[in-house]
MDAnalysis code that builds the backbone (N, CA, C; Angstrom):
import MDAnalysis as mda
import numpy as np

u = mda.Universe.empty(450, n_residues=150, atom_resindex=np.repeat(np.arange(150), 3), trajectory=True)
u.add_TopologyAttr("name", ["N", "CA", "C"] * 150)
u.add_TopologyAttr("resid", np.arange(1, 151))
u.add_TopologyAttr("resname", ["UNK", "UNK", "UNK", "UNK", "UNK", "UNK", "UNK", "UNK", "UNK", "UNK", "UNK", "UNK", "UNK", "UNK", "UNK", "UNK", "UNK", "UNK", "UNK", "UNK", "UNK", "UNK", "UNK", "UNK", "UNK", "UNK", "UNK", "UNK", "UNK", "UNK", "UNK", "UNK", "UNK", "UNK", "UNK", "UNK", "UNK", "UNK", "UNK", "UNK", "UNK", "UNK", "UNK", "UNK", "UNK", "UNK", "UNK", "UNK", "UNK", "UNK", "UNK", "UNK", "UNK", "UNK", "UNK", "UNK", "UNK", "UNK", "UNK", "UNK", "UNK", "UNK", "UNK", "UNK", "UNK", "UNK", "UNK", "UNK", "UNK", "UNK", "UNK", "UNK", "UNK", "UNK", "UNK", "UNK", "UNK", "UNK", "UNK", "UNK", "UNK", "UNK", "UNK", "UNK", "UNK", "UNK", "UNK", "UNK", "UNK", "UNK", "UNK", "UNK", "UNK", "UNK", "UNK", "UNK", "UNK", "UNK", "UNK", "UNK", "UNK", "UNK", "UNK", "UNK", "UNK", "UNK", "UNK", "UNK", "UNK", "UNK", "UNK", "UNK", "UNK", "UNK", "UNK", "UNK", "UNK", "UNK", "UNK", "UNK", "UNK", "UNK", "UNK", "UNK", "UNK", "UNK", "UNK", "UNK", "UNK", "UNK", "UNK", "UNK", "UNK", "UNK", "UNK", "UNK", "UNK", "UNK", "UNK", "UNK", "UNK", "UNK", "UNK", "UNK", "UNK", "UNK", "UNK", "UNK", "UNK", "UNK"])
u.atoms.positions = np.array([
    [26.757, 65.828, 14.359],
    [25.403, 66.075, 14.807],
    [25.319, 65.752, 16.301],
    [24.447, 66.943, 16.835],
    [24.387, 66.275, 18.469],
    [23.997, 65.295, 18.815],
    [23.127, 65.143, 17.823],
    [21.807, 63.839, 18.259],
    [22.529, 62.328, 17.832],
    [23.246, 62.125, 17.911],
    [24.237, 61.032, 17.404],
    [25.043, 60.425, 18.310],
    [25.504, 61.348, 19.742],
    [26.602, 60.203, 20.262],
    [26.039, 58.904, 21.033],
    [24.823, 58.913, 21.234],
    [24.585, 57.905, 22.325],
    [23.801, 56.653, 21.174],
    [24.022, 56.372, 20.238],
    [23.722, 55.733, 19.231],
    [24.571, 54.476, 19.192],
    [25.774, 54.586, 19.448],
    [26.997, 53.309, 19.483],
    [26.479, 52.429, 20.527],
    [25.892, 52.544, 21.756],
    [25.681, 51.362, 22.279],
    [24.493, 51.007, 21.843],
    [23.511, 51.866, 21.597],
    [22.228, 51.042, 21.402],
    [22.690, 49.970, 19.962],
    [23.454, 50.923, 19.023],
    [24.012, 49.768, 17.663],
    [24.563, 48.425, 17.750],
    [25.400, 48.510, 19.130],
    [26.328, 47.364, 19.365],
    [25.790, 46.209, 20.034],
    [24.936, 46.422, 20.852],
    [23.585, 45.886, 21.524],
    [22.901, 45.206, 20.288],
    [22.511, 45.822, 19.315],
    [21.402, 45.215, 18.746],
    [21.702, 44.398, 17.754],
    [23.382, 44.543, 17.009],
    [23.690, 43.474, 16.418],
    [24.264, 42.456, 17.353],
    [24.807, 42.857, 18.274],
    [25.022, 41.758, 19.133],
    [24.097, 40.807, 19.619],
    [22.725, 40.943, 19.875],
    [21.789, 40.328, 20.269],
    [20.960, 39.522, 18.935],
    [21.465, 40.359, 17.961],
    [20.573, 39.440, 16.890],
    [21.485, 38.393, 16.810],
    [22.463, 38.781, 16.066],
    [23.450, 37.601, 15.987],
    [23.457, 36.632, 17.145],
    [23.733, 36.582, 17.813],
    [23.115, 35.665, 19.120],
    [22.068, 34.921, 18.726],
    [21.097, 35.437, 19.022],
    [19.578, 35.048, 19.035],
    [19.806, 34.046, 17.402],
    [20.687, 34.675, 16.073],
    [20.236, 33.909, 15.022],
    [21.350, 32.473, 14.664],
    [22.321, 32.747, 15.891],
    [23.100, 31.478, 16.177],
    [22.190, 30.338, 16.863],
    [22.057, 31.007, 17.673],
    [21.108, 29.814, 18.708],
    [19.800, 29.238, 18.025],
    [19.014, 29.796, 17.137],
    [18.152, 29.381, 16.563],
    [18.609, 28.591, 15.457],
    [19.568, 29.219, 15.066],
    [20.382, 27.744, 13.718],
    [20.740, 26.601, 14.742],
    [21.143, 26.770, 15.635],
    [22.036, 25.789, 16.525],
    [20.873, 24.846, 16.933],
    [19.961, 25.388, 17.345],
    [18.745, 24.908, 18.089],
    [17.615, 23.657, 17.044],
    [17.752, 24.737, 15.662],
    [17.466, 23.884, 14.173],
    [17.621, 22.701, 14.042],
    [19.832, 22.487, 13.842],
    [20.486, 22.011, 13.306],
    [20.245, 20.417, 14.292],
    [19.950, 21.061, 15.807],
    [19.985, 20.029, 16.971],
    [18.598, 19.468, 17.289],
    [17.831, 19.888, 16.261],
    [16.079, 18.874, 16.809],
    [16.357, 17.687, 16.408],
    [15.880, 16.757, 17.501],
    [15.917, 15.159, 17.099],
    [15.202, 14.795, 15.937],
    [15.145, 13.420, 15.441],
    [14.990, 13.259, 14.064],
    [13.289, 13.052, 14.858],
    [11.877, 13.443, 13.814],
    [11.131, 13.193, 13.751],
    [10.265, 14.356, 14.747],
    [10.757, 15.282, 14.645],
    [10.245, 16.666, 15.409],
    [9.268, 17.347, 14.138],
    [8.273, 17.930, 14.720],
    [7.050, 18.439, 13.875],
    [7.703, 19.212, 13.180],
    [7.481, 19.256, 11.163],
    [7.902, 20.208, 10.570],
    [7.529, 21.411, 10.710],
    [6.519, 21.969, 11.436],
    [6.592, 22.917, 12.109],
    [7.314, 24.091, 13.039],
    [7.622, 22.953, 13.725],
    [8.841, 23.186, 14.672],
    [9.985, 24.610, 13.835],
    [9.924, 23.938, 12.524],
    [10.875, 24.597, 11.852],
    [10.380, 26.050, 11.227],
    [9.601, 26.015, 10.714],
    [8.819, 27.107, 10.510],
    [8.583, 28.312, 11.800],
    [8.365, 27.440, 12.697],
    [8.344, 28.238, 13.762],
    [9.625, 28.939, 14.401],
    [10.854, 28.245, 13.867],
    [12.064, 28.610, 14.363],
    [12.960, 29.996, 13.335],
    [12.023, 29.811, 12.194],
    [12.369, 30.353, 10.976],
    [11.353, 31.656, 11.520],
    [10.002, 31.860, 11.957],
    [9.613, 32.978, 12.636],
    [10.403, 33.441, 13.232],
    [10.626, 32.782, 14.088],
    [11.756, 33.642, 15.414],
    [13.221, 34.434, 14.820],
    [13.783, 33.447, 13.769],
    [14.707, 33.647, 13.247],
    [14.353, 35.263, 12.318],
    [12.940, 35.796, 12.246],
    [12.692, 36.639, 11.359],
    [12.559, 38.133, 12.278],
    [12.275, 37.788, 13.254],
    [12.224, 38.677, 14.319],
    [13.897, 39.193, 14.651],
    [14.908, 38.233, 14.537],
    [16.433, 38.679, 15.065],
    [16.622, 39.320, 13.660],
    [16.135, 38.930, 12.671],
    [16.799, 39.371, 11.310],
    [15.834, 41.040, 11.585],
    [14.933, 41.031, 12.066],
    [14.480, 42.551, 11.780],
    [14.919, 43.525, 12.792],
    [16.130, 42.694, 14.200],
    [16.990, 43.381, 14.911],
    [17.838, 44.191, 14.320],
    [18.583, 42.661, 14.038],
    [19.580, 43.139, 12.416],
    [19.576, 44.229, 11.847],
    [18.489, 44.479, 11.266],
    [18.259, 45.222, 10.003],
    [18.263, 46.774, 11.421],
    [17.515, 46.798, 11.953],
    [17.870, 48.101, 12.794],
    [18.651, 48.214, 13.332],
    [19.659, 47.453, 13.745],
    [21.072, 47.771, 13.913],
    [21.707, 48.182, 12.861],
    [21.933, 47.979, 11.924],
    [22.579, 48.147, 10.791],
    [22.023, 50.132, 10.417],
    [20.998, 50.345, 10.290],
    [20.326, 51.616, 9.905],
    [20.880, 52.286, 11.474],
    [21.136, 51.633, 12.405],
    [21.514, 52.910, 13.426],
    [22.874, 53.073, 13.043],
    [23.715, 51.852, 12.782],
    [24.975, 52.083, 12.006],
    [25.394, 53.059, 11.125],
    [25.014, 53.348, 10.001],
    [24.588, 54.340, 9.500],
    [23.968, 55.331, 9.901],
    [23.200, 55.703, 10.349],
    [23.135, 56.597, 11.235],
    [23.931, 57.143, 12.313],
    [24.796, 56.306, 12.521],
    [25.770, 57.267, 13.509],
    [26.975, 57.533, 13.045],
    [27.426, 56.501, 11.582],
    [28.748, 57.238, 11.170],
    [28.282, 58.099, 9.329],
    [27.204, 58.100, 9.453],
    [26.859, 59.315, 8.110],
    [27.712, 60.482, 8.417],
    [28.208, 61.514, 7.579],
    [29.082, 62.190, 7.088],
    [27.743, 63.767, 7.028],
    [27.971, 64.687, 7.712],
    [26.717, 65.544, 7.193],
    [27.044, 65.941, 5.752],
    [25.841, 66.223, 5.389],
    [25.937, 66.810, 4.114],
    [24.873, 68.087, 4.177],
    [24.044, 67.887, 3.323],
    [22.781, 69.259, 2.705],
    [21.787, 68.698, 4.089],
    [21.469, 70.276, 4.916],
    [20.702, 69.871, 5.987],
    [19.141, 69.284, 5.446],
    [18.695, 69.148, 4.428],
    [17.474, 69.083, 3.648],
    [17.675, 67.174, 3.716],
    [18.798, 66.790, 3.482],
    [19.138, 65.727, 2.481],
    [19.218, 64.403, 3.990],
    [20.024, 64.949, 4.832],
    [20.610, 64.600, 6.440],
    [19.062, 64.432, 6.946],
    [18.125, 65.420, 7.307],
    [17.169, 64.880, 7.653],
    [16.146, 63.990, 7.346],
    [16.441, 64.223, 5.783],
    [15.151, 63.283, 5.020],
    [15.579, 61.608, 5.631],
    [17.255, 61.798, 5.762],
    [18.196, 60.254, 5.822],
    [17.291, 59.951, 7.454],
    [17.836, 60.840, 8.248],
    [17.210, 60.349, 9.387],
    [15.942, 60.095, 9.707],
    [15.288, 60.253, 8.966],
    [13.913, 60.068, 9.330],
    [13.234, 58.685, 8.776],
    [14.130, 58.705, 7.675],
    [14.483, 56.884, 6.925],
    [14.797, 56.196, 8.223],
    [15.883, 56.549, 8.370],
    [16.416, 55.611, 9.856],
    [15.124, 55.319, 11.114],
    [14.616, 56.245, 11.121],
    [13.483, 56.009, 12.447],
    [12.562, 55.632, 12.039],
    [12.077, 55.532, 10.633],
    [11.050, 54.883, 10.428],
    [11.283, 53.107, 9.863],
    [12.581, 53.117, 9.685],
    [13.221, 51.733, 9.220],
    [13.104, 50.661, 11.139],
    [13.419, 51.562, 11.668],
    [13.735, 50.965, 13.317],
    [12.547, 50.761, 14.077],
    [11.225, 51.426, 13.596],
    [10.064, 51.262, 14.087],
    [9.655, 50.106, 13.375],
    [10.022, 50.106, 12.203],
    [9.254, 49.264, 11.195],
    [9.419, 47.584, 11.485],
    [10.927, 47.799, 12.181],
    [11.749, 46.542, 12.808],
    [11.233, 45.871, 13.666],
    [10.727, 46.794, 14.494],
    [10.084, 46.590, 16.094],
    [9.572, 45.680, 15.742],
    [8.094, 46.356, 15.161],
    [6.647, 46.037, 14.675],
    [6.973, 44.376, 13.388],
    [7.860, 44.370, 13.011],
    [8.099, 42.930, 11.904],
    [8.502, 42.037, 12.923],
    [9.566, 42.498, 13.754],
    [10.097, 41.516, 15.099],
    [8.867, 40.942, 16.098],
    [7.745, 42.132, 16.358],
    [6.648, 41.174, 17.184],
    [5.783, 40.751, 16.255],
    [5.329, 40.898, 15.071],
    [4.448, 40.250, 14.436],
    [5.144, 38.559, 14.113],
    [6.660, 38.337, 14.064],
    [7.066, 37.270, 13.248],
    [6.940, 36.668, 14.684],
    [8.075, 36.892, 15.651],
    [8.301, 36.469, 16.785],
    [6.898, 35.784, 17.486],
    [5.429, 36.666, 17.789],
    [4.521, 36.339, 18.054],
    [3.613, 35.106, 16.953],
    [3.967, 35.182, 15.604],
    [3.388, 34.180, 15.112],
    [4.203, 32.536, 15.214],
    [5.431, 32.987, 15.316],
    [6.546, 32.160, 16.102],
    [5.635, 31.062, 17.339],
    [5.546, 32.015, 17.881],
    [5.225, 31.580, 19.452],
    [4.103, 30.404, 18.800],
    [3.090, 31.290, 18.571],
    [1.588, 30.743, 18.224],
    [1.561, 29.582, 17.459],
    [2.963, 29.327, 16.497],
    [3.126, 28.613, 15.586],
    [3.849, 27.044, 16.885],
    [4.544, 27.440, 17.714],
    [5.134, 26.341, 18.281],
    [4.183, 26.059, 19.362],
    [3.016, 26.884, 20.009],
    [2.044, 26.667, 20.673],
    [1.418, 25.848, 20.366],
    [1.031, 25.808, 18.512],
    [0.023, 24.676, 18.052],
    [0.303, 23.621, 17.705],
    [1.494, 23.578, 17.717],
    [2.319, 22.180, 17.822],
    [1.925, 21.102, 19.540],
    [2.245, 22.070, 20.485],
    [2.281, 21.431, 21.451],
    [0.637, 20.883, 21.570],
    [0.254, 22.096, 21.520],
    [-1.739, 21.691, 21.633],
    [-1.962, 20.320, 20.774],
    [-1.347, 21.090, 19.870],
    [-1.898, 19.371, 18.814],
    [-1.101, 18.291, 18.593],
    [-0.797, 17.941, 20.015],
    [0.076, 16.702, 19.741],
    [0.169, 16.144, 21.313],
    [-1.346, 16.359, 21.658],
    [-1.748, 15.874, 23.376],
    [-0.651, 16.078, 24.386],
    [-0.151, 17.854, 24.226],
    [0.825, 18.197, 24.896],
    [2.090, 18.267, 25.177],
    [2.688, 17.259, 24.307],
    [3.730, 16.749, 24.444],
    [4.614, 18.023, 23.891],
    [5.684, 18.709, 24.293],
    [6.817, 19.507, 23.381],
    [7.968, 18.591, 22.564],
    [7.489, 19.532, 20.842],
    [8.632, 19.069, 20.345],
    [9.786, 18.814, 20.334],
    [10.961, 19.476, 21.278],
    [12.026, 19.575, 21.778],
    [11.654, 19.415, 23.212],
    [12.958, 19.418, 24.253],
    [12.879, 19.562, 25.726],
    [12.481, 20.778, 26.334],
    [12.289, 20.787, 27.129],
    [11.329, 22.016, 27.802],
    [12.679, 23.231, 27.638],
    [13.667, 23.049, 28.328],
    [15.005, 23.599, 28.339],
    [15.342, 24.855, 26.949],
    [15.466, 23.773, 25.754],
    [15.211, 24.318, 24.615],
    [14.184, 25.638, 24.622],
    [12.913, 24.990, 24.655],
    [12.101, 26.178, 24.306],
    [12.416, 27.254, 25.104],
    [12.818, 27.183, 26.248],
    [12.924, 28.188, 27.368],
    [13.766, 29.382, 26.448],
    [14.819, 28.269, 25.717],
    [15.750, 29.317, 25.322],
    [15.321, 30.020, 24.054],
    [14.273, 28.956, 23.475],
    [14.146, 29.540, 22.047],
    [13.140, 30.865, 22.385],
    [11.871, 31.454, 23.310],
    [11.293, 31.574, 23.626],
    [11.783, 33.127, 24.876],
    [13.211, 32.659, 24.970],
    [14.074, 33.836, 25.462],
    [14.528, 34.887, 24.595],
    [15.129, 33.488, 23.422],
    [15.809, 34.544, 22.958],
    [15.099, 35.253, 21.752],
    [13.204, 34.890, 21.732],
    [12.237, 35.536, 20.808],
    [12.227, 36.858, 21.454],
    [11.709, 37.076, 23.280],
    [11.474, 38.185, 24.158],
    [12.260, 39.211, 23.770],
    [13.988, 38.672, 24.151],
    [14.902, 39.267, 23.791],
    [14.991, 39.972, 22.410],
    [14.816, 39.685, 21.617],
    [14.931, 40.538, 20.231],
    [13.667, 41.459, 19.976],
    [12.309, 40.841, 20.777],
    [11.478, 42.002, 20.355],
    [11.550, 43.167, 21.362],
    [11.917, 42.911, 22.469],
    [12.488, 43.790, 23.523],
    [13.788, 44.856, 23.111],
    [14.007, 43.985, 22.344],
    [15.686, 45.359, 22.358],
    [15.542, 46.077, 20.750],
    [14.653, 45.410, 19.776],
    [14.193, 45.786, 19.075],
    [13.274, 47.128, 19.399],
    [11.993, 47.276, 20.707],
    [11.642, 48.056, 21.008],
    [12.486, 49.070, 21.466],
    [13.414, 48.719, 22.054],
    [14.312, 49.948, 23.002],
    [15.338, 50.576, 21.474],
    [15.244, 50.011, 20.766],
    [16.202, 50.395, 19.496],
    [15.460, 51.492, 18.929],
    [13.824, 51.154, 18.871],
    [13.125, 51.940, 18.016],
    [12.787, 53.088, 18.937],
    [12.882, 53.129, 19.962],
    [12.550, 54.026, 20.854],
    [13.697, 55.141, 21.433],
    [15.104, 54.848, 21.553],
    [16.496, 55.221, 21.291],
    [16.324, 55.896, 20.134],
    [16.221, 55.420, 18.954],
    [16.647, 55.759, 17.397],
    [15.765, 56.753, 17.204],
    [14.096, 56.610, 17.843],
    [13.714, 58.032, 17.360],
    [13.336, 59.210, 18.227],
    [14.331, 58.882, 19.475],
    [14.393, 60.229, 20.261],
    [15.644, 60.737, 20.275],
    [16.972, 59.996, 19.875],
    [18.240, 60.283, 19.119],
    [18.725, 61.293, 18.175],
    [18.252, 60.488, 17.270],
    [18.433, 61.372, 15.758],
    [16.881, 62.307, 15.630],
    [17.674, 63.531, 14.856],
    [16.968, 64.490, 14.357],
    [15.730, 64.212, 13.773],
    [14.247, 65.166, 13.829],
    [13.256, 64.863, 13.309],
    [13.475, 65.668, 11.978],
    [12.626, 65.351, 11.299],
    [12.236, 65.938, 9.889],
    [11.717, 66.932, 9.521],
])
């Protein structure tokens, strides 16, 4: 299919960045000092839901770029799965990611400012939220000017 070769980097990109993003957030987990708001965690488990819905659209562009044609009826119905799976990603990545945020925001508010972790940390946790809903967007936006419409 024509609409297929430029699909490998946006794929390789986007599991690469989740995976990233869902190391550092285990890592980031595993490393909160003892007596950090259980929140904290919940909130890290948002973020963590946003790389997982990278994931998941990396994986569907995967498929999508090494599918096999078959029945042109059958090929498009597939692709159109794919672009609506990669939009769907976007949109789960900023809803989790953003309740993420909001979730470690009300931590800080309610606890006379103070951050649960070092400032450093959040920078990164908080990077690497941007980062996944960002490349999540460029995935969904790639994937459905890429592959074939329906």
């Amino acid at each position: 299919m024509p609409g297929l070769r430029g699909t490998g980097p946006v794929a390789g990109v986007a599991l690469t960045l989740s995976l990233i993003a869902i190391i550092a957030l285990v890592g980031i987990g595993m490393a909160a000092p003892e007596g950090v708001h259980p929140f904290f965690y919940i909130g890290l488990g948002l973020f963590g839901g946003g790389a997982f819905g990278l994931l998941l659209a990396g994986v569907g562009v995967v498929f999508a770029r090494d599918r096999t044609p078959t029945v042109p009826v059958m090929d498009l119905r597939f692709f159109a799965g794919v672009r609506r799976l990669a939009l769907a990603m976007w949109l789960f990545a900023l809803v989790t990611d953003t309740l993420g945020a909001l979730t470690l925001l009300a931590i800080v508010g309610g606890r006379g400012g103070t951050t649960p972790v070092s400032t450093g940390t959040l920078i990164v946790v908080f990077t690497a939220a941007a980062a996944t809903v960002i490349c999540a967007g460029v995935t969904s936006v790639v994937v459905r000017r890429l592959l074939p419409r329906g």
